[in-house]
C-alpha positions in Angstrom: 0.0 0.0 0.0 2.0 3.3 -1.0 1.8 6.2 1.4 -1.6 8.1 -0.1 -3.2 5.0 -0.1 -2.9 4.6 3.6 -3.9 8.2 3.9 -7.0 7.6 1.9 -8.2 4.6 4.1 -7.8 6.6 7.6 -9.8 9.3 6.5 -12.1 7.4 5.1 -12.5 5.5 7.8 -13.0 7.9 10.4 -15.8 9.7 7.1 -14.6 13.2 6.0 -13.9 15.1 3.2 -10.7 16.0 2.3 -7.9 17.3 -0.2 -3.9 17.1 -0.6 -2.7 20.6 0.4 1.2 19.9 -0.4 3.0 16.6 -0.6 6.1 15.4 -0.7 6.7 12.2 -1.8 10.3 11.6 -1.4 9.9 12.9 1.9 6.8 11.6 3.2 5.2 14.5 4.3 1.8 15.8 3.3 -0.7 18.5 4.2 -4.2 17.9 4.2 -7.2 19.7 4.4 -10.3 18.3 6.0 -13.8 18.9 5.6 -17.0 17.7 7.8 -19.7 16.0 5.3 -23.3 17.7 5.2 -24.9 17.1 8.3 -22.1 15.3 10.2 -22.8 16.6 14.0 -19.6 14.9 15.5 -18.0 17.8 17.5 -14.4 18.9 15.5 -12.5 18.1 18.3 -13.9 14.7 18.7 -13.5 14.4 14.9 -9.6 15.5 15.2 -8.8 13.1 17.9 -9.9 10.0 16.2 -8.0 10.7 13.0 -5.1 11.8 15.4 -5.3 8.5 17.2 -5.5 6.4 13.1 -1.9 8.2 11.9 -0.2 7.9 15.1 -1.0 4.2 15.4 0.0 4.1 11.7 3.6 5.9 12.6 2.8 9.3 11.1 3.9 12.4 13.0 1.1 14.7 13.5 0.6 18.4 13.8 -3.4 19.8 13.4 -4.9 23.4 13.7 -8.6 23.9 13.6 -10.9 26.0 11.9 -7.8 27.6 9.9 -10.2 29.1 7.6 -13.8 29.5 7.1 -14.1 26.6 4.5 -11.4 24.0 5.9 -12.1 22.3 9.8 -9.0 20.9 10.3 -6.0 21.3 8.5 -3.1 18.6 8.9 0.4 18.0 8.6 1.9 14.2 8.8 4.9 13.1 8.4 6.3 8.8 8.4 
């Protein structure tokens, strides 16, 4: 499974939009922006923690900020 691949399946596990900011490649480091699907009620924070809990058990590094802007709820930077 190659690095965006694993991405993919956390987030879609834990059921949010999202996009690829800026990624490396060679370095394994990515930024992604993620969105809350219409109607999803789940509280941000309780959102962040659960795909903060997938990449760390997965080895990533892991640095969020919320609400960085009025159309993105959490934006993310990982590293392996």
């Amino acid at each position: 499974m190659t690095e965006r691949q694993m991405i993919q399946e956390i987030l879609n596990t834990v059921d949010v939009l999202y996009e690829f900011e800026n990624t490396d490649d060679d370095n394994k480091e990515y930024t992604i922006l993620v969105h809350r699907q219409d109607g999803d009620k789940r509280p941000l924070a309780d959102i962040n923690t659960e795909i903060k809990k997938y990449f760390q058990e997965a080895d990533y590094s892991y640095n969020e900020t919320l609400n960085p802007s009025d159309d993105t709820d959490i934006s993310i930077t990982i590293k392996r």
